[in-house]
PABALO-346121 format. One record per residue (C-alpha): residue in three letters; x, y, z. Coordinates in Angstrom, 2 decimals, decimal comma, always signed. Layout:
! residues N
- Ala; X; Y; Z
...
//
This chain:
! residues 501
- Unk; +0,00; +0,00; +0,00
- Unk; +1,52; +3,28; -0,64
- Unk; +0,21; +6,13; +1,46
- Unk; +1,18; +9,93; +1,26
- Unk; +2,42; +12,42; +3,76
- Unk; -0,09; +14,62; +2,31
- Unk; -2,93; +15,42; -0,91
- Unk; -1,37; +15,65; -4,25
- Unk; +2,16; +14,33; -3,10
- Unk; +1,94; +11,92; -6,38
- Unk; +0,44; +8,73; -4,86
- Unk; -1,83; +8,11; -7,78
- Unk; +0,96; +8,47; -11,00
- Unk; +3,21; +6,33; -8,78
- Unk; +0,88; +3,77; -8,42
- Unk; -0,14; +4,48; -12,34
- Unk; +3,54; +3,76; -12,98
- Unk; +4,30; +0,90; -11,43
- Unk; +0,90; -0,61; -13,13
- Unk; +2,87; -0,10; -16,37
- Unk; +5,92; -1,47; -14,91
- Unk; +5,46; -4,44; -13,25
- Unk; +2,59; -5,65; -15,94
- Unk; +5,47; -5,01; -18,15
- Unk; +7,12; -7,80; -16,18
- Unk; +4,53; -10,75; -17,04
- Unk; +2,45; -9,71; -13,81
- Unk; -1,20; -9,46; -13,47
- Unk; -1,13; -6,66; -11,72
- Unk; -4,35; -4,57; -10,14
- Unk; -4,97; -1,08; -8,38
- Unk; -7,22; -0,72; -5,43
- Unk; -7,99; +2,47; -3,78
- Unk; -10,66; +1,86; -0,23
- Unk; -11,80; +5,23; -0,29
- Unk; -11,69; +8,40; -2,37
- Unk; -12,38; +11,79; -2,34
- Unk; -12,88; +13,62; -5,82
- Unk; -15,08; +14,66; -8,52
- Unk; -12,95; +13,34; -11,59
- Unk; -15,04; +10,43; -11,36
- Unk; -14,85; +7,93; -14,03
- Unk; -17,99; +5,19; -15,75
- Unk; -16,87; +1,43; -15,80
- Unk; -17,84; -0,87; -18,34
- Unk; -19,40; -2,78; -15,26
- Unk; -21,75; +0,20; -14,67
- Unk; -20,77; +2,38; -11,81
- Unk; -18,25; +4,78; -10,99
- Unk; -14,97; +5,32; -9,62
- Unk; -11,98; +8,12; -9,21
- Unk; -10,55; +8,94; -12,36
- Unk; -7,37; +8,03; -11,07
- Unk; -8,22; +4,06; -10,41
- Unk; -9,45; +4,58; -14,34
- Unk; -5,99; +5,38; -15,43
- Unk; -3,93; +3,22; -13,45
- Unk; -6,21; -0,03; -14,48
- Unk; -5,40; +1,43; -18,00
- Unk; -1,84; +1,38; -16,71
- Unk; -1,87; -2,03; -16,02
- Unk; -4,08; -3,05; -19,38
- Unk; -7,01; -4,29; -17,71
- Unk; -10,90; -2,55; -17,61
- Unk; -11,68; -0,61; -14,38
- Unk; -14,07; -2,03; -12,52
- Unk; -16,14; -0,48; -9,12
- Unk; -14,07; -3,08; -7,09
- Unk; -10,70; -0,80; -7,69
- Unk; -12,04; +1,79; -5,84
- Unk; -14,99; +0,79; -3,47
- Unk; -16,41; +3,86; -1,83
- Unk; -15,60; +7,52; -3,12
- Unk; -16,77; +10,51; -1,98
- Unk; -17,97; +13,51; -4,73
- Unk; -18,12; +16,69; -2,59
- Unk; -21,13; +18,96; -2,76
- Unk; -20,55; +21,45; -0,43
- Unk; -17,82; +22,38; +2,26
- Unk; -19,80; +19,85; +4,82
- Unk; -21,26; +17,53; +2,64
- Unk; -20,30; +14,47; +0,09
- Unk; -22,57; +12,38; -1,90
- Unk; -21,38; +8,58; -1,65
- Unk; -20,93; +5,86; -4,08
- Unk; -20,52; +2,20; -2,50
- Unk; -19,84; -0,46; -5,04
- Unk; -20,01; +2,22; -7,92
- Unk; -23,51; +3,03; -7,16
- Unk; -24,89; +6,42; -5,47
- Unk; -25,77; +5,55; -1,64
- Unk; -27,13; +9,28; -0,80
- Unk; -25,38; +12,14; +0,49
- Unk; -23,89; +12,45; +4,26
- Unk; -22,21; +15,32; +6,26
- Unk; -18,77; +15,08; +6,82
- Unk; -20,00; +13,94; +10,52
- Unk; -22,59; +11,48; +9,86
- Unk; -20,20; +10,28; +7,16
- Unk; -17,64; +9,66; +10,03
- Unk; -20,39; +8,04; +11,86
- Unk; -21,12; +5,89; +8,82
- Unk; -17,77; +5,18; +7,31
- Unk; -16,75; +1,92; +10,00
- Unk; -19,93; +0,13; +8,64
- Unk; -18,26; +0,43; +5,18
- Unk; -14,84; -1,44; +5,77
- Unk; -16,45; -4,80; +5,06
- Unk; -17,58; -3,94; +1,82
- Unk; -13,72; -2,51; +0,50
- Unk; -12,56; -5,49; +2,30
- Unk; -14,25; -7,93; -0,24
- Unk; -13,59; -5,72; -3,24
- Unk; -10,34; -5,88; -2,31
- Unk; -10,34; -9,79; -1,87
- Unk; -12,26; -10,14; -5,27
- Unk; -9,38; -8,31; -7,01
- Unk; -6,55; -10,27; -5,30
- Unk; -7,74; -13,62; -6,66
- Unk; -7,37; -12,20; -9,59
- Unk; -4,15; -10,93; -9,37
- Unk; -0,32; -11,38; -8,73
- Unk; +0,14; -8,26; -7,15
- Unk; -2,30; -5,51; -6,06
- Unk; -1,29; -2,02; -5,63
- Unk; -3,44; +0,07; -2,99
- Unk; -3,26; +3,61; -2,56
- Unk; -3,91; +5,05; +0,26
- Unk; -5,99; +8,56; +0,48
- Unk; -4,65; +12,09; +2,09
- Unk; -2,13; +11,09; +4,70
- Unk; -2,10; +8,29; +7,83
- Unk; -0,28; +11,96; +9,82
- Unk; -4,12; +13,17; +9,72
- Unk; -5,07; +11,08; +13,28
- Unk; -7,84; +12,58; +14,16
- Unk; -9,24; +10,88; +11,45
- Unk; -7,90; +7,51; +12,63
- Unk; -10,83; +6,48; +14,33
- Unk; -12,88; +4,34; +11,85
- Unk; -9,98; +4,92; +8,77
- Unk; -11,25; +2,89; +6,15
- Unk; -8,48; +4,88; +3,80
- Unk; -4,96; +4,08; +5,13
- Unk; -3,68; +2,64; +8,41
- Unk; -7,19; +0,99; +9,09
- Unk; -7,34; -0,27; +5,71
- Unk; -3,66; -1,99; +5,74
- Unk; -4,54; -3,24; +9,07
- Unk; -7,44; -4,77; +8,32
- Unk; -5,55; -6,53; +4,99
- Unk; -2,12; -6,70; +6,34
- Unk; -0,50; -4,99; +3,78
- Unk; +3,45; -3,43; +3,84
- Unk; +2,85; +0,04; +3,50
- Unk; +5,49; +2,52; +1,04
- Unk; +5,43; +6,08; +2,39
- Unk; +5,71; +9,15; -0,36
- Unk; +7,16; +12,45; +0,35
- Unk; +6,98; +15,17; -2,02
- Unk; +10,24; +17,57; -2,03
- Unk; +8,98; +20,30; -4,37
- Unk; +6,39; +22,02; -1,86
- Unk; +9,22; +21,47; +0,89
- Unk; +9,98; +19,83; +4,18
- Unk; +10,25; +16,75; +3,02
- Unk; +11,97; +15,59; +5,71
- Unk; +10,01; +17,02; +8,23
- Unk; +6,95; +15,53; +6,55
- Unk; +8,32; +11,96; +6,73
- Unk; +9,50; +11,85; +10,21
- Unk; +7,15; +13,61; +11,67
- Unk; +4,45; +11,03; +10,11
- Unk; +6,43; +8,63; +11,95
- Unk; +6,86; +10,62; +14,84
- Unk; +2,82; +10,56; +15,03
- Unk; +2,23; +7,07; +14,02
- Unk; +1,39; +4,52; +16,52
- Unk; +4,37; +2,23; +17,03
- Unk; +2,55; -0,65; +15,32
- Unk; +1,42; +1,09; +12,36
- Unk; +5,45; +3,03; +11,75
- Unk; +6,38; -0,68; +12,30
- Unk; +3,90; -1,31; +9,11
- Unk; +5,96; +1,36; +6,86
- Unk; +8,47; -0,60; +5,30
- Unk; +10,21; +1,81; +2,80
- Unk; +9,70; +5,68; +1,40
- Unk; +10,09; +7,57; -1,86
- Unk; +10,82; +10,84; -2,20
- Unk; +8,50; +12,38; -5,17
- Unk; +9,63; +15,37; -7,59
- Unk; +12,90; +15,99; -6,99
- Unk; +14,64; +18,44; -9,56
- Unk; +18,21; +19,08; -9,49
- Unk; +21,19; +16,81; -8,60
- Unk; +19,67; +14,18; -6,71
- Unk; +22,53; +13,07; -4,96
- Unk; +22,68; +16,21; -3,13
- Unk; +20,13; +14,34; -1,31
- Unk; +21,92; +11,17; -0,03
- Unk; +22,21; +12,85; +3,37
- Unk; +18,55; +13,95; +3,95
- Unk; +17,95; +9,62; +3,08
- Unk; +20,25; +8,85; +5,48
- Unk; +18,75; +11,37; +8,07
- Unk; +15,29; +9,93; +7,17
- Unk; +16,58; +6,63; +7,10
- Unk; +18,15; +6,76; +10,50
- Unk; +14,97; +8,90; +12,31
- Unk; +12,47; +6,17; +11,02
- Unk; +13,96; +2,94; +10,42
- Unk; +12,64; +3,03; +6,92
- Unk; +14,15; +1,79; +4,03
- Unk; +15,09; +4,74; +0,85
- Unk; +13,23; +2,96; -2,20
- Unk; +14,43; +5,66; -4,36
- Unk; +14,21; +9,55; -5,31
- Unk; +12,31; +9,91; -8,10
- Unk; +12,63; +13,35; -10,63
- Unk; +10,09; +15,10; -11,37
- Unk; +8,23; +14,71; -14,99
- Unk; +6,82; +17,81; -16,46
- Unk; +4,51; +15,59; -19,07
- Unk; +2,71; +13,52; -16,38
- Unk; +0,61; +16,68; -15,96
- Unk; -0,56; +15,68; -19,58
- Unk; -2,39; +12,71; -17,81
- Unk; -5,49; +13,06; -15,80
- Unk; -5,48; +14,40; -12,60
- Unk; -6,97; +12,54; -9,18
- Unk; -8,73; +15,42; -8,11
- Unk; -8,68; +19,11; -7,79
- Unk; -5,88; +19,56; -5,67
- Unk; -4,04; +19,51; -8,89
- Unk; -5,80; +23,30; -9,66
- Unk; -4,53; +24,67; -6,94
- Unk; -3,10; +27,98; -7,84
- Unk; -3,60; +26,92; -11,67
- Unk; -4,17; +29,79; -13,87
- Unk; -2,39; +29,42; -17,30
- Unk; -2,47; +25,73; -17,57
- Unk; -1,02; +25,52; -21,10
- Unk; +0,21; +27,38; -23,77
- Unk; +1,83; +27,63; -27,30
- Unk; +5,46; +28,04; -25,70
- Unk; +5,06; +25,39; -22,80
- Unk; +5,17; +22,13; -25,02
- Unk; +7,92; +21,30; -28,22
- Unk; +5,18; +21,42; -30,99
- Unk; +5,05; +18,18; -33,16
- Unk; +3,50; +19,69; -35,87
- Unk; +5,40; +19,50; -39,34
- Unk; +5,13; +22,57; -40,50
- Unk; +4,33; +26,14; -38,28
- Unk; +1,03; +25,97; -38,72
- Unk; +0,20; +26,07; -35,24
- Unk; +3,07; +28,48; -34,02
- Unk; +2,15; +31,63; -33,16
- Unk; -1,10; +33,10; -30,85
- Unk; -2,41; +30,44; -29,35
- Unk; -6,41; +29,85; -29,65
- Unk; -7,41; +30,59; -26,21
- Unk; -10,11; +28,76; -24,11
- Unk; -11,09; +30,30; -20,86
- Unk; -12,49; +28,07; -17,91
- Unk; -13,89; +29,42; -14,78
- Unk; -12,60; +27,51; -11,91
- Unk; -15,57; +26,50; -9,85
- Unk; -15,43; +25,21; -6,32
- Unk; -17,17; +22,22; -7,27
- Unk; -15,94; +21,88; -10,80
- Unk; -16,43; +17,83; -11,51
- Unk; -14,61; +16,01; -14,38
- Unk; -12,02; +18,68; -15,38
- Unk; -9,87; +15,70; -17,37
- Unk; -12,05; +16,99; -20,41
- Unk; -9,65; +19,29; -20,70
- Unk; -6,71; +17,15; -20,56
- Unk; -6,72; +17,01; -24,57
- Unk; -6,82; +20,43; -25,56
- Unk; -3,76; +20,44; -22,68
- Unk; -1,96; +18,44; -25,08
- Unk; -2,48; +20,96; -28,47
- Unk; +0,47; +22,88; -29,34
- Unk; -1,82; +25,43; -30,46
- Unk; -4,20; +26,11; -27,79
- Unk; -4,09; +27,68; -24,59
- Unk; -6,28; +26,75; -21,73
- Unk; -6,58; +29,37; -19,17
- Unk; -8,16; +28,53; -15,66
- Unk; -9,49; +31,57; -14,04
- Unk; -9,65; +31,31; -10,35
- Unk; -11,97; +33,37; -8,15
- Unk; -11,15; +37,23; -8,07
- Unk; -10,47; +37,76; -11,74
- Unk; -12,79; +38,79; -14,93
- Unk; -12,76; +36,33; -17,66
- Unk; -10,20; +37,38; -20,51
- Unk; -12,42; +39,54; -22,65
- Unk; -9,93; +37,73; -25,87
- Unk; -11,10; +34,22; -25,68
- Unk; -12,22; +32,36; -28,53
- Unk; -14,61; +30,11; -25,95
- Unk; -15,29; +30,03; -22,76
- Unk; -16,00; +26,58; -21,37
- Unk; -18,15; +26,20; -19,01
- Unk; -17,39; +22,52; -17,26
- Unk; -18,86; +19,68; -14,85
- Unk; -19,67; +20,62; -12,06
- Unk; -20,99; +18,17; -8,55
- Unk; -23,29; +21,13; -7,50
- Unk; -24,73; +22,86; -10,55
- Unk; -26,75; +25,56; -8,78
- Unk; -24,34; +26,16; -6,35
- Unk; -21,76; +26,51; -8,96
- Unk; -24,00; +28,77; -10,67
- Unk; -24,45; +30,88; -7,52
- Unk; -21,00; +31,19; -7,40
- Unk; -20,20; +32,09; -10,95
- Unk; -22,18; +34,95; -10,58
- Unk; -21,07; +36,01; -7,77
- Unk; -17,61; +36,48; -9,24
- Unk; -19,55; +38,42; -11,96
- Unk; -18,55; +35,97; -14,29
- Unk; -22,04; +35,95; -15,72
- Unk; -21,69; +39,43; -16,86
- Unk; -18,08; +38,46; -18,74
- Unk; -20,02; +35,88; -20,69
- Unk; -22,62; +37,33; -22,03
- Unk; -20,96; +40,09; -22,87
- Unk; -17,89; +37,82; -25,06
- Unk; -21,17; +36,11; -26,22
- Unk; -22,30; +39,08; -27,60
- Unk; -18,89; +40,18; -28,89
- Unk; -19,50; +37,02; -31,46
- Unk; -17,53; +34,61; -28,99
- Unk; -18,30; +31,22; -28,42
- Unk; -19,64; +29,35; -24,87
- Unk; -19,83; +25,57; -24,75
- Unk; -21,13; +23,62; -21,47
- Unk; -20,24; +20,05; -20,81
- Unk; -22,36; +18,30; -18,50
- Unk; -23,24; +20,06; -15,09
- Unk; -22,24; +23,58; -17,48
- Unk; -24,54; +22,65; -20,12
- Unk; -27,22; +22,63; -17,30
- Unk; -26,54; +26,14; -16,82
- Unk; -26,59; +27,44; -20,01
- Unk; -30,19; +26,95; -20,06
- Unk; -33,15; +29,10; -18,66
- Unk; -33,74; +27,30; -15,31
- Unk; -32,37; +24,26; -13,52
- Unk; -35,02; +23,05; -10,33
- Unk; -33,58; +20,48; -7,87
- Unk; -37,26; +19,79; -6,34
- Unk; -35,49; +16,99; -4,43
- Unk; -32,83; +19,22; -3,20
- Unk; -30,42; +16,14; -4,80
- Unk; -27,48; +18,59; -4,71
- Unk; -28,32; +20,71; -2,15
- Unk; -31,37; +22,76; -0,56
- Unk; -34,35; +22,03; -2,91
- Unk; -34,83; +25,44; -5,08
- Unk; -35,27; +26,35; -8,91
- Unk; -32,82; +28,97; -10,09
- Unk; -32,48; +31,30; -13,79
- Unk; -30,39; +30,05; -15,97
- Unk; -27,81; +32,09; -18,12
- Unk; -30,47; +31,91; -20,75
- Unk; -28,09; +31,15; -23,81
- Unk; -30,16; +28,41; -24,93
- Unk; -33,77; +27,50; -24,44
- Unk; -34,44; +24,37; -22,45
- Unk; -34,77; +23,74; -18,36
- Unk; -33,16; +21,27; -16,99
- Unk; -34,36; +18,80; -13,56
- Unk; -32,17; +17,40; -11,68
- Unk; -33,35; +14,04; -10,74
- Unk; -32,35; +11,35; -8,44
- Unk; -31,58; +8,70; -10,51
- Unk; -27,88; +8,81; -12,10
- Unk; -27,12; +8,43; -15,45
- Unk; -23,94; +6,47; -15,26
- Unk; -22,16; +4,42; -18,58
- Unk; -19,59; +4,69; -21,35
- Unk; -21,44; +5,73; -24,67
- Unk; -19,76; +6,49; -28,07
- Unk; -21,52; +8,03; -31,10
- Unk; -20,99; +11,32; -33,35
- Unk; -21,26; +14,82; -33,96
- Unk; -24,47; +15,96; -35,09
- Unk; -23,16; +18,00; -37,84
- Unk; -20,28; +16,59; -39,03
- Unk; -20,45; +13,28; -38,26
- Unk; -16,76; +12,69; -36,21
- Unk; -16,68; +9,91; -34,30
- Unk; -17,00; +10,96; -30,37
- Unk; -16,80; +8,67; -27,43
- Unk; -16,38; +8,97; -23,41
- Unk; -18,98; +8,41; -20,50
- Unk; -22,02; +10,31; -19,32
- Unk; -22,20; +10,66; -15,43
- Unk; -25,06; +12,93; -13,95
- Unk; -28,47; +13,35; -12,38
- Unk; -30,18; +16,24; -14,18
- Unk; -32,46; +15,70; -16,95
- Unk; -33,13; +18,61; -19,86
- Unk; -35,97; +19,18; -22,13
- Unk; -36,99; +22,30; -24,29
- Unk; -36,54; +23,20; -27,94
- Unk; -33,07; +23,71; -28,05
- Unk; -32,68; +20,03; -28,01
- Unk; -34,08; +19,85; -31,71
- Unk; -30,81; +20,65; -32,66
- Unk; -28,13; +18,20; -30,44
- Unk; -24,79; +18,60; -30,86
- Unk; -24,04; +14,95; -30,35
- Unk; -25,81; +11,80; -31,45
- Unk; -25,06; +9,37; -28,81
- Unk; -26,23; +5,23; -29,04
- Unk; -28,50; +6,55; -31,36
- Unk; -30,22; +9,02; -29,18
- Unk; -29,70; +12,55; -29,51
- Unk; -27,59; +14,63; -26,80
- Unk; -26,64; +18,09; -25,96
- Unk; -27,97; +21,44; -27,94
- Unk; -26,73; +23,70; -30,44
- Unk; -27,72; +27,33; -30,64
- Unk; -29,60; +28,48; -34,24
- Unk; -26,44; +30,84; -34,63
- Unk; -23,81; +28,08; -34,01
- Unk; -22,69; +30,14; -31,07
- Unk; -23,58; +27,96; -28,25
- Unk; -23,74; +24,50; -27,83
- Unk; -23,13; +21,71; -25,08
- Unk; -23,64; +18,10; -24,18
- Unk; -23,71; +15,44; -21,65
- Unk; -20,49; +13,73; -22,78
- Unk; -17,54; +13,47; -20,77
- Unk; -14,40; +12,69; -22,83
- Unk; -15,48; +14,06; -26,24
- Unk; -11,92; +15,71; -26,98
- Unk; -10,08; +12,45; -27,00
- Unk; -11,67; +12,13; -29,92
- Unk; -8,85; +13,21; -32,73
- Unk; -10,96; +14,29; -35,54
- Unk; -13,73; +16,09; -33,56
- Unk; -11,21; +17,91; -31,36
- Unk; -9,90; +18,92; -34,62
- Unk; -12,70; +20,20; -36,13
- Unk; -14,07; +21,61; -33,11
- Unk; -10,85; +23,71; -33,32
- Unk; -11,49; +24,57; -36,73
- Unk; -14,31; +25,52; -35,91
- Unk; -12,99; +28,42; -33,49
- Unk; -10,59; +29,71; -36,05
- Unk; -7,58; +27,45; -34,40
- Unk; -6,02; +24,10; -35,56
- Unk; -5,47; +20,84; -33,95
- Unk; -2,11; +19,11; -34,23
- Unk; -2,52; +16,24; -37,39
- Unk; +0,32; +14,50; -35,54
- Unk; -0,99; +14,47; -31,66
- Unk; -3,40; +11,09; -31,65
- Unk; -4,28; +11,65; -27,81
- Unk; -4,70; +8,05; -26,60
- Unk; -1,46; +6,86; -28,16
- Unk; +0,27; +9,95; -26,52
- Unk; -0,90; +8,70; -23,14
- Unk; +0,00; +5,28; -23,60
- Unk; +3,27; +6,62; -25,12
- Unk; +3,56; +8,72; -21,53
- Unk; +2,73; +5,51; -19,54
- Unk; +5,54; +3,48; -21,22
- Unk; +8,16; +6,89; -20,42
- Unk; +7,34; +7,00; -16,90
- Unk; +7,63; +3,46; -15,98
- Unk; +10,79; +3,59; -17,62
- Unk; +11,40; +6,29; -15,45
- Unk; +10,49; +4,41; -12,25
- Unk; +12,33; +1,54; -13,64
- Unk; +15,69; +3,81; -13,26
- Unk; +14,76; +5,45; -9,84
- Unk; +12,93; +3,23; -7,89
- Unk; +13,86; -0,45; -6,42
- Unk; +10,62; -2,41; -7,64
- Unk; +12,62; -5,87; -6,86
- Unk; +12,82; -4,52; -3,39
- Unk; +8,97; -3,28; -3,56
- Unk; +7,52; -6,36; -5,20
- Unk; +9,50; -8,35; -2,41
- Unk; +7,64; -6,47; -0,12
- Unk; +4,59; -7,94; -1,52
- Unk; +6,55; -11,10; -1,38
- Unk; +6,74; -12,08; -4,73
- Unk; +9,41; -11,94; -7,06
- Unk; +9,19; -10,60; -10,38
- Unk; +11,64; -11,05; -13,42
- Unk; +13,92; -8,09; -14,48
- Unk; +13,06; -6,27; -17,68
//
């Protein structure tokens, strides 16, 4: 099990790698996450959902996800308040308290999705969830210490150097521990180094000798894996320019796409659900994704704004014009710009959205940014699956998963913009202007992102096919885990032996 000494410290690629790396090996090789906490929620073929993250690394390892890699998550909805999938399917929606209350009851249940995955499997990596340091959160842990207890697994401990204190962070977790769980931690990595790395043989040692934990290795950091998708919004933090023209070698063969980059604006919403849809226009030379945070008008010189998922819609639309990022939109819309909502920001988009239920929150009806004319409900039954189809009007292929509750009607759907298992999805303005869908995933797609592009005046990269590239960046960083890591000494830990590359 490999546990952090914090959020965002790089648990999820490492496990991601070492997918790739030991099912490189000739092992069948699983991830397993107990519990998460995040709103880049993925749709298994099996029909439920799970953290984007367990998604990638089962991709990593060259299996299908399944709900049994990652048995309870948690999609926040407010700043108290979660909904909860069990098994992949929604449960209801708790308090952080009567969540604490609940969560014991649950360890049986990631207990035999964990057991249903290891007969399956050689070797079965789990990640652990925020840090084991947090202990006033011990009580009941169903997402590290409680969890390896309960399964007796070795446990790897991850530090990452480039906020700082790395050392501080990796004794002191010991320092904290209880002495049977420190005795637990077998080994730690240090995440993210840049630099020299043997300038840090002496802070090993020091860790070494404070903890009684073996180094398993100092691993560089690797600009690209921000290409991949993100566990969960942590990864935002502070994120404003995520990607521009000058940020990324382009691998275009002529200059085509050198020069202004098309840019696409995104307000960051608290709740903003799914935000991996943006992972391939990350990867265009020629486009420029800006992430506005909270405080700051939307760039009055975008070619779209995208409005994205979101866990809360109504909330998130409270929010967005609070910031008085209503008033930016309409105002680019009328300018001749272009708006597109995906999902929870196609919702919104619309002329009302009522949560009679209160599924998301207090029950209410709210305006919507009246861009297109429909209402939306949202219901408490869950859409949840992997879907592939086309684009309305031109007919590219599309494909990616639909996850959410709300349901929309009105005569802007006589025009979709997708046509999904042979059902129509999404709207399209009469002056072309506008448009969303319920698709998660659509830019994967090569030749719709490409003529979506088009479409704003930009073009896509002819060379950048988006699921080879992260398949390509898969293969690079298990070789670089290969280099910088001792996986004979971590699959020994699992007690198995595996045979060298």
């Amino acid at each position: 099990m490999f546990q952090g000494t914090g959020s965002d410290v790089g648990k999820s690629l490492i496990v991601a790698g070492l997918c790739r790396a030991f099912s490189r090996r000739g092992l069948r090789v699983r991830p397993f996450k107990p519990q998460n906490m995040s709103n880049n929620a993925a749709a298994t073929p099996d029909g439920g959902e799970i953290g984007r993250a367990q998604a990638l690394q089962a991709r990593a390892a060259g299996v299908p996800p399944t709900v049994d890699m990652n048995p309870v998550l948690l999609k926040p909805q407010s700043e108290q308040g979660a909904q909860l999938i069990v098994g992949g399917q929604k449960v209801g929606s708790f308090s952080a308290r009567d969540y604490a209350r609940h969560k014991p009851d649950l360890l049986g249940a990631v207990c035999a999705a964990f057991e249903r995955l290891a007969r399956e499997a050689d070797l079965v990596l789990v990640e652990g969830a925020g840090s084991p340091a947090e202990i006033n959160l011990r009580a009941g842990d169903i997402a590290n210490m409680g969890f390896a207890e309960a399964a007796d697994l070795p446990v790897i401990l991850i530090g990452d150097i480039e906020r700082g204190g790395v050392i501080a962070s990796l004794v002191g977790t010991h320092a904290v521990l209880q002495a049977a769980e420190a005795a637990r931690v077998k080994g730690f990595i240090v995440n993210k180094f840049r630099g020299d790395a043997s300038l840090f043989d002496d802070g090993l040692h020091a860790i070494a000798e404070r903890t009684g934990w073996a180094a398993l290795g100092v691993v560089p950091a690797v600009d690209e894996l921000r290409l991949l998708p993100a566990e969960d919004s942590m990864s935002l933090s502070g994120a404003k320019l995520l990607h521009s023209v000058a940020s990324v070698a382009p691998s275009v063969a002529d200059d085509a796409t050198v020069g202004a980059p098309l840019k696409i604006v995104v307000p960051r919403l608290p709740r903003i659900a799914n935000f991996d849809d943006l992972d391939p226009l990350l990867a265009e030379p020629g486009v420029a994704v800006m992430l506005v945070p909270p405080g700051e008008p939307l760039p009055a010189d975008a070619a779209l704004i995208l409005l994205p998922g979101s866990k809360s819609t109504i909330a998130d639309l409270k929010f967005l014009r609070a910031q008085g990022w209503e008033i930016d939109l309409l105002a680019h819309h009328r300018r001749g710009g272009q708006v597109l909502g995906i999902c929870g920001g196609f919702q919104m988009l619309g002329e009302s959205i009522a949560d009679p239920d209160g599924v998301e929150g207090a029950p209410e009806t709210v305006a919507g940014l009246g861009l297109l004319p429909m209402q939306t409900i949202i219901t408490p039954n869950k859409l949840v699956g992997e879907t592939d189809g086309h684009a309305a009007g031109s007919g590219a292929a599309v494909r990616g998963y639909e996850i959410h509750c709300g349901r929309s009607t009105g005569p802007a759907l006589a025009r979709p913009m997708l046509t999904l298992g042979g059902r129509a999805d999404g709207a399209v303005a009469a002056d072309g202007r506008v448009m969303g869908c319920y698709l998660h995933g659509l830019f994967s797609a090569d030749d719709f992102r490409r003529e979506f592009l088009a479409q704003l005046g930009g073009r896509g990269d002819g060379a950048l096919h988006y699921d080879a590239r992260i398949e390509e960046i898969l293969d690079r960083w298990a070789d670089h885990l290969e280099r910088h890591l001792a996986l004979d000494a971590i699959a020994a830990l699992a007690g198995i032996g595996t045979p060298s590359l």
